[in-house]
C-alpha positions as CSV (number, residue, x, y, z in Angstrom):
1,X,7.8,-3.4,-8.7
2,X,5.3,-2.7,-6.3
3,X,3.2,-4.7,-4.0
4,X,0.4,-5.4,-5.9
5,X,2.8,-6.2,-8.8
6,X,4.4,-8.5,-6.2
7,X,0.8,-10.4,-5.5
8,X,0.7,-10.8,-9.2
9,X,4.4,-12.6,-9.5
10,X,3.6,-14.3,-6.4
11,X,0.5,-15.8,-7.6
12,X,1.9,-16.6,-10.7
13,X,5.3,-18.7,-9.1
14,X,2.1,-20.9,-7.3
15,X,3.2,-19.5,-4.2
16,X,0.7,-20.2,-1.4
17,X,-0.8,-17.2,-0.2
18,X,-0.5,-18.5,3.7
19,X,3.3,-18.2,3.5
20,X,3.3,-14.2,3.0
21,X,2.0,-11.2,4.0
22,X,2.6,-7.9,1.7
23,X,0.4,-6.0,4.3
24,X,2.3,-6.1,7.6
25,X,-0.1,-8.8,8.9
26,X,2.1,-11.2,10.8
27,X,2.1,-14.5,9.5
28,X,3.9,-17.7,10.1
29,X,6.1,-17.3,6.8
30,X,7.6,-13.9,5.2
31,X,5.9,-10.5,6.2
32,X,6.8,-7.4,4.0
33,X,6.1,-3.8,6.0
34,X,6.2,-0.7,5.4
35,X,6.9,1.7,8.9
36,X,6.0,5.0,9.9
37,X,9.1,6.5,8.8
38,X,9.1,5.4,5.2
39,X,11.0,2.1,5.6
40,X,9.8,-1.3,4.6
41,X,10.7,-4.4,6.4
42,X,11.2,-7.9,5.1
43,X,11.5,-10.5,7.7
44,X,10.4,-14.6,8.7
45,X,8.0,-14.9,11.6
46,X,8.4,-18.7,13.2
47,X,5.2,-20.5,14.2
48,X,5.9,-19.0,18.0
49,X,5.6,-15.6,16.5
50,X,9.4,-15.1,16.5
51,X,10.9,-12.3,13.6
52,X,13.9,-13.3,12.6
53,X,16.0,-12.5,9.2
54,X,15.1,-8.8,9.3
55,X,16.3,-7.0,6.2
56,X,15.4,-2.7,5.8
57,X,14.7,-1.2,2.8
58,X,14.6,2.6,1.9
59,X,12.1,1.5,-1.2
60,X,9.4,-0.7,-2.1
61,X,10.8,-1.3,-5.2
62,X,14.0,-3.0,-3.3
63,X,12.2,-4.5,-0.7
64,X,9.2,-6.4,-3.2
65,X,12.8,-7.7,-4.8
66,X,14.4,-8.8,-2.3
67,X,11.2,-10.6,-1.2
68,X,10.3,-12.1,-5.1
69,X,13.9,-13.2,-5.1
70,X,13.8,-14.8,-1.4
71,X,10.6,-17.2,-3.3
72,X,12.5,-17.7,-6.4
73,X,15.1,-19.5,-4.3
74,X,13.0,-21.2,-1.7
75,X,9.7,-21.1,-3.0
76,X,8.1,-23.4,-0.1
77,X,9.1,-21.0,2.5
């Protein structure tokens, strides 16, 4: 799955929009990345702007995952 794929699942689960960012644009919830070198980044920014729970991906496909599976279980983070 991709990120747009991702949206789409996201939307579906009822998942407010506020809590994530698929773009890189920090937000007070999850943020999924993707770097300069070809890695994404999944990780939970505080309401002080704090990154925390960091977790590196070599593919999209593993990091959109890891981040559908993180709402699956907590789905009001």
């Amino acid at each position: 799955m991709n990120t747009q794929e991702l949206n789409q699942k996201l939307i579906a689960l009822q998942i407010n929009p506020t809590f994530y960012s698929l773009d890189g644009r920090i937000v007070v919830g999850q943020v999924l990345e993707k770097k300069d070198n070809n890695l994404f980044l999944v990780y939970s920014v505080d309401d002080r702007g704090g990154q925390y729970n960091k977790h590196e991906f070599a593919k999209e496909e593993e990091a959109c995952e890891y981040l559908y599976n993180f709402f699956l279980k907590y789905p009001e983070n």
